[in-house]
C-alpha positions in Angstrom: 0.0 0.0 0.0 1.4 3.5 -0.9 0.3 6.1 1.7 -0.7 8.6 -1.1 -2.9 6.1 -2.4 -5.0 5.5 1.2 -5.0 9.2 1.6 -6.3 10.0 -1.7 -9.0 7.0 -1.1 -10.1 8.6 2.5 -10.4 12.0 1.1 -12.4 10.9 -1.3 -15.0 8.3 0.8 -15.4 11.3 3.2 -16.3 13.9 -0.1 -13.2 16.4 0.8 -11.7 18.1 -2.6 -8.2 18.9 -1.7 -8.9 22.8 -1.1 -11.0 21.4 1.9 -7.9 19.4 3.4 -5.7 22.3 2.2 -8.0 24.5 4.8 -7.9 22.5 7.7 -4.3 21.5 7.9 -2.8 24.5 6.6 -1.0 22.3 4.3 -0.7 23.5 0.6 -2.5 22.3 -1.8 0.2 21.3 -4.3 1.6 19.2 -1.6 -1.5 17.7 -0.8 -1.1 16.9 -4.2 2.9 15.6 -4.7 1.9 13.1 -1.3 -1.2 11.7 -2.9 0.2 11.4 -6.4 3.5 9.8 -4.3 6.1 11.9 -5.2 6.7 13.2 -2.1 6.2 10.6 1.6 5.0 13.0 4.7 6.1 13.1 8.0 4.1 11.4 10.8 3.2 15.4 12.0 2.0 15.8 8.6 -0.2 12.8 8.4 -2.0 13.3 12.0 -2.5 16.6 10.6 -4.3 14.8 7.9 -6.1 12.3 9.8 -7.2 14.9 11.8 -8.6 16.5 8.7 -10.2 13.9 7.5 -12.0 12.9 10.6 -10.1 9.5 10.7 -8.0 7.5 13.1 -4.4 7.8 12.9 -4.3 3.9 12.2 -7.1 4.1 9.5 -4.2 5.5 7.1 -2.4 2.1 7.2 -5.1 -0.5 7.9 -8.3 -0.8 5.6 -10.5 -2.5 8.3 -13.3 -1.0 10.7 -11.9 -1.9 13.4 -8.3 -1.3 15.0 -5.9 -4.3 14.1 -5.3 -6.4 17.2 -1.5 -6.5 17.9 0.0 -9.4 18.9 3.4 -9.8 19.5 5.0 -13.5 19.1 8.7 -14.9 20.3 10.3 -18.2 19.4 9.6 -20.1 22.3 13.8 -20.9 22.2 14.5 -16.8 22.9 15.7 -16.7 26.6 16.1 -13.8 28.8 18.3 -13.1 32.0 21.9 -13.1 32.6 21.5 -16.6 34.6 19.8 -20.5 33.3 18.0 -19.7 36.1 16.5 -16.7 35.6 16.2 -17.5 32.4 13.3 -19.8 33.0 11.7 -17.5 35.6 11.2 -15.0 32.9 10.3 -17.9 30.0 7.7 -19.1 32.7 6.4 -15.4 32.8 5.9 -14.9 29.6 4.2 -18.0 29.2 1.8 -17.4 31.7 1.2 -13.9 30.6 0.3 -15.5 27.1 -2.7 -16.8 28.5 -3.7 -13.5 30.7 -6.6 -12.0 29.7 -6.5 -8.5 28.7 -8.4 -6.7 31.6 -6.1 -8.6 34.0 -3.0 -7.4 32.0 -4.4 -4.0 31.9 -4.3 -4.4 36.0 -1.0 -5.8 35.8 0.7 -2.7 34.5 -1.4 -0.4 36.2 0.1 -1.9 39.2 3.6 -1.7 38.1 3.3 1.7 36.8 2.0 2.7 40.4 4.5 0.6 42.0 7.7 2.3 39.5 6.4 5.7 40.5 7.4 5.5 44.1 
């Protein structure tokens, strides 16, 4: 996916001509024009500029879905951490059972630690 291409595609599904977005981001319209035509790639201030614009989530101008992708983050189950064997499988037992956390409870988890790191 080219990000000129998405951005072109949301202005358009929300019925915004170019002057419109040139308007509410203060952005020029020529440029408007080099990043949707791809011959020029804006900076992340630029596009929250022009998600904000357009109405739109930040993540809608990578992901064509309704809703927010769900991230997930996977590890070989061979990676080890800590400086000791030992440790090492204190933290792979961790992460394991973290795996299986639901998210509320891991929500609580670092809302505890964050409280907890702030004393």
């Amino acid at each position: 996916m080219v990000i000129g291409d998405r951005l072109k595609a949301l202005r358009e599904a929300k019925d915004f001509s170019q002057g419109e977005i040139e308007k509410r981001t203060g952005l020029l319209r020529c440029y408007i024009s080099r990043v949707e035509n791809g011959h020029t790639v804006p900076a992340i201030e630029t596009l929250e500029k022009l998600a904000r614009a357009m109405e739109v989530p930040m993540y809608q101008l990578f992901y064509d879905g309704e809703q927010p992708p769900k991230i997930t983050i996977k590890m070989k189950e061979s990676a080890s951490f800590g400086r000791s064997p030992k440790e090492a499988r204190v933290l792979d037992k961790f992460r394991r059972l973290l795996s299986r956390t639901s998210t509320a409870d891991k929500k609580l988890l670092i809302a505890m630690a964050t409280k907890m790191a702030g004393r």
